[in-house]
C-alpha positions in Angstrom: 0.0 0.0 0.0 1.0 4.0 -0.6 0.6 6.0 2.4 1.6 9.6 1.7 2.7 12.0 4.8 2.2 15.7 4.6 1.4 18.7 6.5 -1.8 20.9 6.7 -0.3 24.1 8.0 3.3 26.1 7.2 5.4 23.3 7.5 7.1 22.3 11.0 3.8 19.9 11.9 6.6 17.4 13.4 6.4 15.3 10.3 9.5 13.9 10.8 8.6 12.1 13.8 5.6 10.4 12.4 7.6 9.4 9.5 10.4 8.0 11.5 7.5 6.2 13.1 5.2 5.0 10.5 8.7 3.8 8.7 8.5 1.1 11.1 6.1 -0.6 9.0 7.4 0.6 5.6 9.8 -0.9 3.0 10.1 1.9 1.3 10.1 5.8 2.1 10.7 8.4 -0.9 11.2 12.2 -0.7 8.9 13.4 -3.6 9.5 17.2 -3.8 11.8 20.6 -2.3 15.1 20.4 -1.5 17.4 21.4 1.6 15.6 23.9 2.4 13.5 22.7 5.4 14.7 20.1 7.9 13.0 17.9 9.7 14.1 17.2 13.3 13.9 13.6 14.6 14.9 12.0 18.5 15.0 8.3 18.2 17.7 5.7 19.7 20.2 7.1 17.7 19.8 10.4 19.0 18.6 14.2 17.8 18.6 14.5 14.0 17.7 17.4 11.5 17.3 16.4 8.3 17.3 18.1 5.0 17.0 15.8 2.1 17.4 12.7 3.3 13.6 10.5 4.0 13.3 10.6 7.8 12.7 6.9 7.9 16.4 6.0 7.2 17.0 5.1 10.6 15.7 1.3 9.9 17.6 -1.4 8.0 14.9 -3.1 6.3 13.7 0.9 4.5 15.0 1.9 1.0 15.1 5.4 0.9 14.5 7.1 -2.3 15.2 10.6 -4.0 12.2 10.9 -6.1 12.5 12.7 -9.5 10.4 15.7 -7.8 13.5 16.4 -5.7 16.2 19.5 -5.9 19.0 17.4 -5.5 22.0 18.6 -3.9 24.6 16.0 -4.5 27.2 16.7 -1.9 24.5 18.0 1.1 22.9 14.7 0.4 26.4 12.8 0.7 27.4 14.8 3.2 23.8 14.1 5.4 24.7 10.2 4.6 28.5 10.5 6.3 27.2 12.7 9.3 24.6 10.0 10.3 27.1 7.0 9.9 29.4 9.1 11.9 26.9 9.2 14.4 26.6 5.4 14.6 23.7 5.2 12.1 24.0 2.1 9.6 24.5 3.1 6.0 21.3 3.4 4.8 20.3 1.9 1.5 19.4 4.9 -0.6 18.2 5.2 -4.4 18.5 8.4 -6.5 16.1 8.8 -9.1 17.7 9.0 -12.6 15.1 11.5 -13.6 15.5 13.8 -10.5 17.4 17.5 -11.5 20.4 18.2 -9.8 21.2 21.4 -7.6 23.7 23.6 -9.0 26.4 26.0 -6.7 25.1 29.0 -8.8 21.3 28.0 -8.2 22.2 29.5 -4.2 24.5 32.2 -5.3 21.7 33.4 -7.6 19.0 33.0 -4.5 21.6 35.0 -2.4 21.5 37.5 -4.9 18.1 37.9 -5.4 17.4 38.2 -1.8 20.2 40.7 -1.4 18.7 42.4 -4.3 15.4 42.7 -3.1 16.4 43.8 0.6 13.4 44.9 2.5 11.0 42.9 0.4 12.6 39.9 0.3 10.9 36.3 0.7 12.6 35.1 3.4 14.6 32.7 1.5 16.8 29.5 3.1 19.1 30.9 0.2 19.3 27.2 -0.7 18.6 27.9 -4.1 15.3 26.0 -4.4 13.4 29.0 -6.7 16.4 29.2 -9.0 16.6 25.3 -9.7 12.8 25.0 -9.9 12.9 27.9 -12.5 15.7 25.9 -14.6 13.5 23.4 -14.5 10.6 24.7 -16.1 12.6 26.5 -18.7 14.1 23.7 -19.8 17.8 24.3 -18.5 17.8 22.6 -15.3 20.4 19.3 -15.7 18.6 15.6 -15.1 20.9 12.9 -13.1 20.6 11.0 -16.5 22.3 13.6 -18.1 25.2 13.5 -16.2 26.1 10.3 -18.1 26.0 11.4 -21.4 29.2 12.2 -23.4 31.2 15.8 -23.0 30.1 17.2 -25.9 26.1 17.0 -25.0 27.3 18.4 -21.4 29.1 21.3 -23.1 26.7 22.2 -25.2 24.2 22.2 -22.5 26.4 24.4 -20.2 27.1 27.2 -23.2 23.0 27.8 -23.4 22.5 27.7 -19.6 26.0 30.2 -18.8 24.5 32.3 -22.5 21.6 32.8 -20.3 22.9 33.2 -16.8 25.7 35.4 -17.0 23.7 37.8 -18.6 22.3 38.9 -15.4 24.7 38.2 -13.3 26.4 41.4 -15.2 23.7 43.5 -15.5 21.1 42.4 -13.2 23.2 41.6 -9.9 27.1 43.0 -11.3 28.6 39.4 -9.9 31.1 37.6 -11.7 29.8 35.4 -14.5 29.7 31.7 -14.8 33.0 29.7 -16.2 31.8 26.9 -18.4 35.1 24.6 -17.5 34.5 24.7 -13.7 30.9 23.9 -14.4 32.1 20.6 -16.4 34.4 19.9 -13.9 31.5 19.9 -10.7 29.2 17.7 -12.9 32.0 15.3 -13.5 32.1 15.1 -9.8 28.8 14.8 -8.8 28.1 12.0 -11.4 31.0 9.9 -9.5 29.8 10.2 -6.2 25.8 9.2 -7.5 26.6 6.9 -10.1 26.1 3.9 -7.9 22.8 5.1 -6.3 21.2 5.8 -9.6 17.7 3.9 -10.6 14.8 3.8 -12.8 13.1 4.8 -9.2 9.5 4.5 -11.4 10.3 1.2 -12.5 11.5 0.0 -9.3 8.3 1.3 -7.3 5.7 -0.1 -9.9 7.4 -3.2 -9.2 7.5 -2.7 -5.8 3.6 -1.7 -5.7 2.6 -5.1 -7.4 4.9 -6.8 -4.8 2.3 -5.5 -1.8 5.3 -3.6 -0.5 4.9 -1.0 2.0 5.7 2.6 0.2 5.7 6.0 2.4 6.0 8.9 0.3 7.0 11.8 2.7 6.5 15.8 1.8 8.0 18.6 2.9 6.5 21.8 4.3 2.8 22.5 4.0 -0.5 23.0 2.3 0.0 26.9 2.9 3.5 26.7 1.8 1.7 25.5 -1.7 2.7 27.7 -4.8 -0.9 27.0 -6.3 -3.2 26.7 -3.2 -1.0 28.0 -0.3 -0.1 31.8 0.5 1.5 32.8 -2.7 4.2 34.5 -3.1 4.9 33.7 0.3 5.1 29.9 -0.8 8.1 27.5 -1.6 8.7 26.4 -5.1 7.5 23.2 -5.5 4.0 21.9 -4.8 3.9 20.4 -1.2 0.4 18.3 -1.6 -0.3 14.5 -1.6 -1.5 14.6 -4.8 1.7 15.3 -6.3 3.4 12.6 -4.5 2.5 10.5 -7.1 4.5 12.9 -10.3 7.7 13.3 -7.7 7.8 9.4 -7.2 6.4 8.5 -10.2 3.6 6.3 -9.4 0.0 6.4 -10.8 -2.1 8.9 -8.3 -5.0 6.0 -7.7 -2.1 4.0 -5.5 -2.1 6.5 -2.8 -4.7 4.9 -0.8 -4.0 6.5 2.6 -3.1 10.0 3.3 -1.8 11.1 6.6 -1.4 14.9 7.2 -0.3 16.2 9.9 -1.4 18.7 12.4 0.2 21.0 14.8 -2.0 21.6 17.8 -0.8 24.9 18.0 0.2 27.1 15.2 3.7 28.1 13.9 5.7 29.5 10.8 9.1 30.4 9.3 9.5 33.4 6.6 7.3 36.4 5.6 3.9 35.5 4.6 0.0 35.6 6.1 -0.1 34.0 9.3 -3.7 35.6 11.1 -3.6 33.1 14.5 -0.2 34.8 14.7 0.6 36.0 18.7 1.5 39.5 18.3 2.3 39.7 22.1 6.5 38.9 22.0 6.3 37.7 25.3 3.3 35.3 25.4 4.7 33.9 21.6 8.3 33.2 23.2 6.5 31.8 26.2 5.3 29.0 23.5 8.0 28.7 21.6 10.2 28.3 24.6 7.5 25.3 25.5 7.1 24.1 22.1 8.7 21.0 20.4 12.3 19.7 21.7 13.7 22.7 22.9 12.0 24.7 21.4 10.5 26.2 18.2 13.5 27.1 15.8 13.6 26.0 12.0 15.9 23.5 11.8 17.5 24.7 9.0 18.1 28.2 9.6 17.8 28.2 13.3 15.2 31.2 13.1 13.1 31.7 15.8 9.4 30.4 14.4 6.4 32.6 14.1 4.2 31.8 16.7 0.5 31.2 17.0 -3.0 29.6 18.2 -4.5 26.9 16.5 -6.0 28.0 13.5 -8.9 25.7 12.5 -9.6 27.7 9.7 -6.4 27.3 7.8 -6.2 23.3 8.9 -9.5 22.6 7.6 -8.8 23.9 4.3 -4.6 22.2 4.4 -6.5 19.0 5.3 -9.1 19.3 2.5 -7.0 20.4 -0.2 -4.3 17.4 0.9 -7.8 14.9 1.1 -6.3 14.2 4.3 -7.7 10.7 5.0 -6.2 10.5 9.3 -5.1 13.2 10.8 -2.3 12.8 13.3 -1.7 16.0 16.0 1.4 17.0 17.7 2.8 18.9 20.4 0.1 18.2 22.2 2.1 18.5 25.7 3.5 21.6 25.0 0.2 23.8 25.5 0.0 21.9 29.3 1.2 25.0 30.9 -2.0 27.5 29.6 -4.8 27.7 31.6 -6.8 28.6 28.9 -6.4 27.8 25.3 -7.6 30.0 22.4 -8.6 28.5 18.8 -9.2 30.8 15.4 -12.3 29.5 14.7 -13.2 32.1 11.8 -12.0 35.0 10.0 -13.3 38.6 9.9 -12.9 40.3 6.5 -14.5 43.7 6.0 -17.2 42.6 8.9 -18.5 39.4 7.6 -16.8 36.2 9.4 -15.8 33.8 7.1 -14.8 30.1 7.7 -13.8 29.4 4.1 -9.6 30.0 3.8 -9.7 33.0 1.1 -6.8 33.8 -1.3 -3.6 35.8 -0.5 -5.2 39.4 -1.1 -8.0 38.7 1.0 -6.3 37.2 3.8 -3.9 39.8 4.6 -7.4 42.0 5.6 -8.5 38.8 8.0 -9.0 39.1 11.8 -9.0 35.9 14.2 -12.1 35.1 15.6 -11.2 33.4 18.4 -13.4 30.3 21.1 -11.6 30.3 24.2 -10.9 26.8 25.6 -10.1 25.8 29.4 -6.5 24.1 29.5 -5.4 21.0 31.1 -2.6 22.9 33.1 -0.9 19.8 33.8 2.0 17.5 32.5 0.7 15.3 30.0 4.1 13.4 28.0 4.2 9.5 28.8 0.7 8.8 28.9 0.1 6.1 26.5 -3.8 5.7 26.8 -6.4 8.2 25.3 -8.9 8.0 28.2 -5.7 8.7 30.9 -5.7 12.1 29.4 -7.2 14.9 31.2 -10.7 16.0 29.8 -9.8 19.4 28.8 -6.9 18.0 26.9 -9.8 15.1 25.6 -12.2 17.8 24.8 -9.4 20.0 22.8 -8.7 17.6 20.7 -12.3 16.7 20.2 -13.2 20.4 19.5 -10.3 20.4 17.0 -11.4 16.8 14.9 -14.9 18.6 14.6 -13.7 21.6 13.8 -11.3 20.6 10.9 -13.9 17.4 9.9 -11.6 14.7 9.6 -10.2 11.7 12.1 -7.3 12.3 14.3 -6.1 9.1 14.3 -3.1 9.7 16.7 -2.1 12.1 19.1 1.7 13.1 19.6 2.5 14.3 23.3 6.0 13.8 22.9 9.6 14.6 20.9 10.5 10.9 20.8 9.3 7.7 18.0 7.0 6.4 20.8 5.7 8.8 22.1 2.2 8.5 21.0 -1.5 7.9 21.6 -3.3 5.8 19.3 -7.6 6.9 19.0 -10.2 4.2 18.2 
């Protein structure tokens, strides 16, 4: 079966813990889309883990791990992830690269740093990991496949003259950097093609084949249904479409086997970069107060190490991520970090120019939208390692209730802890 893991919200929904979980049962995990540019944190046996581009099931030795063909892939930050975590005592995973995946490039982040330097005040909020660059190449047609890394000199050459014809033309008059050199270009590709030669598959092939096989496939997404470049926040959005539904293009898999979809759910709000965000705490001390209690040790991206935008659950925006993911289960976490409020408030509805909507509107109109807010009593207590639904406090029952009906679909599980097992399953 396909299970696909996503998030409903801005990203950071801890789905790196449920995918390190849920890999217990999975042959096969595969990174479908984005890049390096968000990380996703994980505390297992092993120890604490961010990771980037690497599927956050590689802990186990019975998982594949795949780079689907919807992937930026950085070549040496993916080799480079691999050698930290065998360092660490991690056994070498088994990983396959997908021979149709698009590779990365050095000047893909100088040309995001220079964009964002460009732009200055009204700047995106970029990783500068060059994801918008290489999903640009992409599109226009001068983005560089795996596959092509194995063709012969004169193919590579010639593609390297039309993308540096291109690119060095604004890096002179656009951004006055120093142009591209078409030799040292050659020379990186020639690299990178030794160091993923031996990981490189027909991933497409191998996961039909797989599917026929019953095998257990996980297909994991970064980031969130708001982080969407069609249906999230736009501009404010990432560059590659975050949604279950295109699990099955950056895997390569027919879209009818996906038969379960997981998204997950933060049960409190939180976000990193410039965008909408209208549960947002505008109070700086009661915001760090939850970040300082939220996730393990707190709630910093784990890529750039930003402190996260924080804010109340917004049912509002998590109905709509859950409905435009066709969430099928919905797992929340960070549950035990709201144990220290008293009181609990939930954005039930917006108000835009004095009507209260419950519908998530588009970019222009959600910049005008107020919280409307239902006040909830708080468990105020300690909640992490309880195992049992009904051992849980009733406010802490009824918040999650309120939420289920609220957003309209099945929370299935209930994280109240940063580690693999901490977790309650729900009837």
């Amino acid at each position: 079966m396909v299970t696909a893991i996503v998030g409903a919200n801005w990203g950071d929904e801890g789905k790196g813990k449920i995918t390190d979980m849920l890999g217990e049962e999975s042959d096969i995990i595969v990174r479908f889309q984005g890049g390096s540019n968000a990380g996703h944190t994980i505390i297992n046996n092993y120890g604490k883990f961010a990771l980037h581009l690497l599927p956050s099931g590689v802990f186990y030795d019975h998982t594949t791990s795949i780079i689907g063909n919807g992937v930026a892939l950085n070549i040496p930050y993916l080799f480079n992830e691999i050698n930290e975590l065998v360092k660490r005592g991690v056994p070498q995973p088994k990983i396959l690269v997908s021979d149709r995946a698009q590779i990365l490039m050095p000047y893909h982040v100088a040309f995001d740093e220079y964009e964002e330097e460009r732009l200055g005040k009204k700047s995106f909020g970029s990783t500068k990991s060059g994801i918008a660059p290489f999903y640009s190449d992409k599109y226009a047609k001068i983005g560089i496949q795996v596959s092509e890394l194995f063709q012969d000199d004169d193919a590579l050459k010639e593609k390297i003259e039309r993308i540096c014809v291109q690119k060095n033309v604004i890096l002179k008059h656009l951004y006055n950097k120093p142009e591209l050199d078409q030799a040292e270009i050659l020379d990186t590709l020639h690299k990178y093609r030794d160091m993923v030669a031996p990981y490189v598959c027909d991933v497409s092939a191998y996961l039909r084949k797989a599917i026929k096989e019953g095998k257990n496939i996980l297909l994991e997404g970064q980031l969130g249904s708001l982080k969407d470049p069609d249906h999230g926040i736009y501009p404010m959005v990432t560059s590659s479409s975050t949604l279950a539904a295109y699990g099955a293009i950056g895997a390569g898999i027919p879209p009818y086997e996906i038969k379960r979809i997981v998204t997950v759910v933060k049960a409190y709000s939180s976000a990193v970069g410039a965008g909408e965000f209208v549960s947002e705490i505008l109070d700086e001390e009661e915001a760090d107060k939850l970040r300082k209690h939220g996730g393990d040790g707190g709630e910093y991206g784990a890529t750039t190490g930003r402190p996260r935008r924080m804010g109340w659950f917004d049912a509002v925006a998590t109905r709509y991520g859950c409905e435009i993911q066709g969430a099928t289960e919905v797992v929340l976490t960070v549950l035990d970090c709201l144990g220290y409020l008293k009181e609990i408030p939930v954005c039930v509805g917006y108000e835009i120019d004095g009507e209260v909507v419950k519908d998530f509107p588009v970019t222009e109109k959600l910049a005008k939208a107020k919280p409307v807010y239902k006040v909830l009593p708080g468990w105020n207590c300690d909640i992490s390692g309880i195992k049992e639904y009904d051992k849980l406090p009733k406010e802490c029952r009824d918040y999650i209730e309120f939420i289920e009906k609220e957003i309209g679909v099945p929370i299935k599980m209930v994280s109240n802890g940063p580690k693999r097992h901490d977790i309650i399953h729900r009837a």
